[in-house]
C-alpha positions as CSV (number, residue, x, y, z in Angstrom):
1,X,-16.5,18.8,3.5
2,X,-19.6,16.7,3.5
3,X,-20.0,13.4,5.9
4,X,-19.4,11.2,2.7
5,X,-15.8,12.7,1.9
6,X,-14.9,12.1,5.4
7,X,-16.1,8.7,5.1
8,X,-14.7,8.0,2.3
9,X,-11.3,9.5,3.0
10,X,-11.1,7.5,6.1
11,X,-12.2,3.9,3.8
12,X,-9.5,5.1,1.4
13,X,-6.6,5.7,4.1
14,X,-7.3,2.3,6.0
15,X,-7.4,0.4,2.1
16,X,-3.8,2.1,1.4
17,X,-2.7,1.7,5.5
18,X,-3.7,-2.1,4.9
19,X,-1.9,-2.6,1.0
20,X,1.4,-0.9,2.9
21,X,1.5,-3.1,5.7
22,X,0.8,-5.9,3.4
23,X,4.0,-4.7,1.5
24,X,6.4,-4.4,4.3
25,X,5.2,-8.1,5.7
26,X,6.0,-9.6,2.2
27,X,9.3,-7.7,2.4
28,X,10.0,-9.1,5.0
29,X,9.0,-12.3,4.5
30,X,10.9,-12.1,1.1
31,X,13.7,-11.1,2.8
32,X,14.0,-14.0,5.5
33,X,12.5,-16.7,2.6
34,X,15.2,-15.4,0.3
35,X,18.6,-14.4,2.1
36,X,18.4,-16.3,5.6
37,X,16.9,-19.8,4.2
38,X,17.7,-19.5,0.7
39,X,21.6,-17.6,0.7
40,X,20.2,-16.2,-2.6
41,X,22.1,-13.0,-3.5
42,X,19.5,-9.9,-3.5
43,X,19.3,-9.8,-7.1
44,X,18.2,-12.5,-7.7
45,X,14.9,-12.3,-4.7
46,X,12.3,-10.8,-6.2
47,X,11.8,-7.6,-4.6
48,X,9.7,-5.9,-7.2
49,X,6.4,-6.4,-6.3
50,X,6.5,-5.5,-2.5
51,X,8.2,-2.1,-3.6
52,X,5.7,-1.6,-6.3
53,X,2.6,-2.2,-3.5
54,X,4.4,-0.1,-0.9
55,X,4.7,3.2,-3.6
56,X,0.7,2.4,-4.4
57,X,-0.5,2.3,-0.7
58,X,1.6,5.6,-0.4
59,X,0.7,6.9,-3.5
60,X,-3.0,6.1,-2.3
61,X,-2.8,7.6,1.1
62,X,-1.3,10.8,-0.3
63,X,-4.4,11.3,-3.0
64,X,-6.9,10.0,-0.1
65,X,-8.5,13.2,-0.2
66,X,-8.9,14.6,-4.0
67,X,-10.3,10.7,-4.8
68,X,-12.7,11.1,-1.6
69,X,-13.9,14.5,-3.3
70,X,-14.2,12.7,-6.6
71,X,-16.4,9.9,-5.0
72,X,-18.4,11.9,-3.0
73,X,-19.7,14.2,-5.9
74,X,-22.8,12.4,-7.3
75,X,-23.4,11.8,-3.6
């Protein structure tokens, strides 16, 4: 494995790190917006998008490596 992959395997992880943590905060924020301020039932808070950006950060994290191998080819 070449300096690049590991460089860019370690850019990758911290981008999907930082669009998971982003999801959980807007979960929660969601969550205490929605329910706790609100008394809006669950269905009707819109949960969609923080669970959609929580399966691409892991989704990202998880294919770190084949997309760092992919990158780091013309390199």
């Amino acid at each position: 494995m070449s300096h690049y992959q590991k460089l860019a395997i370690i850019i990758i992880r911290m981008i999907a790190v930082g669009i998971t943590l982003y999801a959980l905060v807007m979960t929660s924020g969601v969550l205490v917006l929605g329910v706790i301020t609100l008394n809006a039932p669950l269905e009707m808070i819109g949960l969609f998008f923080p669970v959609v950006f929580m399966i691409l950060g892991l989704v990202l994290f998880a294919l770190s490596k084949p997309l760092a191998a992919l990158i780091a080819r013309g390199l």
